[in-house]
Backbone bond lengths (Angstrom), bond angles and torsions (degrees), N, CA, C in turn:
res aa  C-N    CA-C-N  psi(-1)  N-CA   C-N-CA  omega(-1)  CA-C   N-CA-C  phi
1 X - - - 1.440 - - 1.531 108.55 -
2 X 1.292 114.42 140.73 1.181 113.44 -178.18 1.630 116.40 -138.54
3 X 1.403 138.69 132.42 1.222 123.30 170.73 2.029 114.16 -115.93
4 X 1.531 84.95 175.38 1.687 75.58 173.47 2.026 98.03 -154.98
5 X 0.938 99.26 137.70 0.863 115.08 -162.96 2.133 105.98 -109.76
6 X 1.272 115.76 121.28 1.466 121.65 174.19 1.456 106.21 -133.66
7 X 1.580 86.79 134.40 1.606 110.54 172.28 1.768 119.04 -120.24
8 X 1.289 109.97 140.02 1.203 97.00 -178.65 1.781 106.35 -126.32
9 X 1.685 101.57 118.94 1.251 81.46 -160.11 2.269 89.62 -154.42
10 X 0.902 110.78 -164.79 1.288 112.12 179.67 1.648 128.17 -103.29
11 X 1.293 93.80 0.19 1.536 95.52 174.84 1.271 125.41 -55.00
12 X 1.409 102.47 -51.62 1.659 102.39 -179.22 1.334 110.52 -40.01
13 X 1.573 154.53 -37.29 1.354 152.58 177.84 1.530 93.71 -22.01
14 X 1.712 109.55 -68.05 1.302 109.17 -178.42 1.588 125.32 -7.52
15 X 1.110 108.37 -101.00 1.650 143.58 154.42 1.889 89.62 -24.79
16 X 1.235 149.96 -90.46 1.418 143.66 175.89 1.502 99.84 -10.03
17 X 1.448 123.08 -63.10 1.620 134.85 -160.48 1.658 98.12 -54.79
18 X 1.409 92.05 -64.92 1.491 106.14 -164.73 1.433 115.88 -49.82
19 X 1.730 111.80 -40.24 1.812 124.10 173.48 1.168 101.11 -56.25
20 X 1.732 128.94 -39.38 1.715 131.75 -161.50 1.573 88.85 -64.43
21 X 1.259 101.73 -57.44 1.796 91.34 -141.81 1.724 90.60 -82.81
22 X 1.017 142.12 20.95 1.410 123.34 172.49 1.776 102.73 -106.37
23 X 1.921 104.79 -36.99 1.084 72.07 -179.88 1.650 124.34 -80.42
24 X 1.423 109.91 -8.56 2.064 124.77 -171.36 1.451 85.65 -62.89
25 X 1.164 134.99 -54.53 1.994 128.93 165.79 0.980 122.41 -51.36
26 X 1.313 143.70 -35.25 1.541 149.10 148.65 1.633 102.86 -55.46
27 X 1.004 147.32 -50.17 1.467 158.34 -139.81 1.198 109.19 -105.12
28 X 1.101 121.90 -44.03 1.610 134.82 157.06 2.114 107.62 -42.81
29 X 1.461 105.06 -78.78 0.773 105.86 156.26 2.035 148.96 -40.29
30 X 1.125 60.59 -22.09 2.306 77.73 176.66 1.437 115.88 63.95
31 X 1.814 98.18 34.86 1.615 108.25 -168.88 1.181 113.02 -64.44
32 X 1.087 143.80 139.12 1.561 145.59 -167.41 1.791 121.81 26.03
33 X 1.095 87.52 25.77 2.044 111.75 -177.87 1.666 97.69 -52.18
34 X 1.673 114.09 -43.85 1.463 127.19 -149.17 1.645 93.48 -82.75
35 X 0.901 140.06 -34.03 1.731 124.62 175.35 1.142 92.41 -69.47
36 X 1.681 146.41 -63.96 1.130 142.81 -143.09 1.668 111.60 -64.93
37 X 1.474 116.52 -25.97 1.405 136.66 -174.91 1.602 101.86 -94.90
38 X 1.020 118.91 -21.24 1.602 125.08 -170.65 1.488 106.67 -88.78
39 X 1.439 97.67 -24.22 1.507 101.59 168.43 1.612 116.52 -119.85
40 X 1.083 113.68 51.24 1.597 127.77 148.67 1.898 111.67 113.73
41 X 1.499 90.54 -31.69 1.379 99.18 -168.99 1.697 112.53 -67.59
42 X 1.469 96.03 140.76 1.622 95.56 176.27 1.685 111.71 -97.51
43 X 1.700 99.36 171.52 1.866 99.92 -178.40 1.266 99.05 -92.78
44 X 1.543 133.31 53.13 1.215 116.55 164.67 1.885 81.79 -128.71
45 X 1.286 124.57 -21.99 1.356 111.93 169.73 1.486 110.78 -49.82
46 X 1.076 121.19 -65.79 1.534 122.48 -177.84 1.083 90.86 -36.93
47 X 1.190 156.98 -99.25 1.488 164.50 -58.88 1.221 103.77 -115.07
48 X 1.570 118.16 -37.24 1.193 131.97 173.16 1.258 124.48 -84.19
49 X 1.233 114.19 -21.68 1.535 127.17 176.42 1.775 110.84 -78.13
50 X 1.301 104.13 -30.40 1.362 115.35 -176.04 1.623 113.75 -81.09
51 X 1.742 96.58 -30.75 1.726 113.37 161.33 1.743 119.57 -59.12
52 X 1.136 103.25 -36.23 1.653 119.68 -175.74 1.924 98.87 -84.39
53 X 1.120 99.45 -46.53 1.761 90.77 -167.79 1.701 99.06 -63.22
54 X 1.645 113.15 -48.81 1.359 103.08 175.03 1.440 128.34 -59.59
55 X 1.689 117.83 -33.33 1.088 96.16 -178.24 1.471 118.89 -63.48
56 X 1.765 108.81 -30.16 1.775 114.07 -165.42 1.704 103.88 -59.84
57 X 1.459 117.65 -21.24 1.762 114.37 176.40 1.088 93.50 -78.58
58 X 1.634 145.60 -55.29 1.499 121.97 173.58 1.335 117.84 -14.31
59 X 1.272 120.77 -74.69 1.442 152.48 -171.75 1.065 124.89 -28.75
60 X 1.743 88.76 -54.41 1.456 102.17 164.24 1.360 141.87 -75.14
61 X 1.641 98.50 -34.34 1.428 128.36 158.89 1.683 106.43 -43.18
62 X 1.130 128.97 -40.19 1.692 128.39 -160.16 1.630 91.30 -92.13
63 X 1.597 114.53 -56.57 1.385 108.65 169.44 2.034 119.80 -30.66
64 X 1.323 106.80 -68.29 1.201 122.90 170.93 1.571 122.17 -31.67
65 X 1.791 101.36 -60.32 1.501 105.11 163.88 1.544 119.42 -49.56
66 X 1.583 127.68 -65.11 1.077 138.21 -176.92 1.770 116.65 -40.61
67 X 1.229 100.73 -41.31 1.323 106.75 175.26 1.776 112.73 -69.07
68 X 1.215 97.59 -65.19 1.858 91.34 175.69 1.220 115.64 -58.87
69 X 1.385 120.85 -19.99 1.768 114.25 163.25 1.347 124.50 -48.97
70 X 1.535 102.08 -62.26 1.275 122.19 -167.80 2.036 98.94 -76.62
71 X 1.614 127.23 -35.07 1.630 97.24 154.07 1.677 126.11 -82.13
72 X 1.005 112.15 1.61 1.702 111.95 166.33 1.998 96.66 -78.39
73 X 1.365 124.86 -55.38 1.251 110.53 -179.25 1.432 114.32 -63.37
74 X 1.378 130.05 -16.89 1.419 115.83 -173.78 1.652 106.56 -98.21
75 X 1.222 117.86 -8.41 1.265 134.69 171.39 1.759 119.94 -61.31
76 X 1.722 98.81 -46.99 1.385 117.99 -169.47 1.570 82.33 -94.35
77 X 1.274 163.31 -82.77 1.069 141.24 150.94 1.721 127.14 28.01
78 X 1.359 93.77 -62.10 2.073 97.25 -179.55 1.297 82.94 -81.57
79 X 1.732 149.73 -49.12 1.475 113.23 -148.90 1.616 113.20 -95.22
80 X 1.576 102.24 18.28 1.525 95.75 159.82 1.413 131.68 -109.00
81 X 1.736 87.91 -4.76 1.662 109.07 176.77 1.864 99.72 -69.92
82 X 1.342 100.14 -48.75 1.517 102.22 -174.47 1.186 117.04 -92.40
């Protein structure tokens, strides 16, 4: 028997943050940059990839907001009903 279990939710941003800033500290530095360039890739790939990973935590970040908006409004909602 086997199950599987999916959630869809905003945590992962977490873990997104944490990949940004280790690799912008690696990247800064040009830590192992030289195999990755030795084999075809340019330093404007990174650059862009690091543009895309940040924007997708935006994303999530606005997701995140929207949600605690909308239970802070349904919240203030029940305590005027009651």
């Amino acid at each position: 028997m086997s199950a599987t279990f999916i959630s869809n939710n905003t945590a992962i941003q977490e873990l997104f943050k944490r990949v940004s800033e280790q690799f912008t500290a690696m990247f800064r530095r040009k830590a192992f940059l030289h195999w990755y360039v030795g084999k075809g890739m340019d330093e404007m790939e990174f650059t862009e990839a690091e543009s895309k990973l940040n924007d997708l935590v935006s994303e999530y970040q606005q997701y995140q907001d929207a949600t605690a908006e909308e239970e802070f409004e349904e919240c203030v909602e029940e305590e005027e009903v009651a």
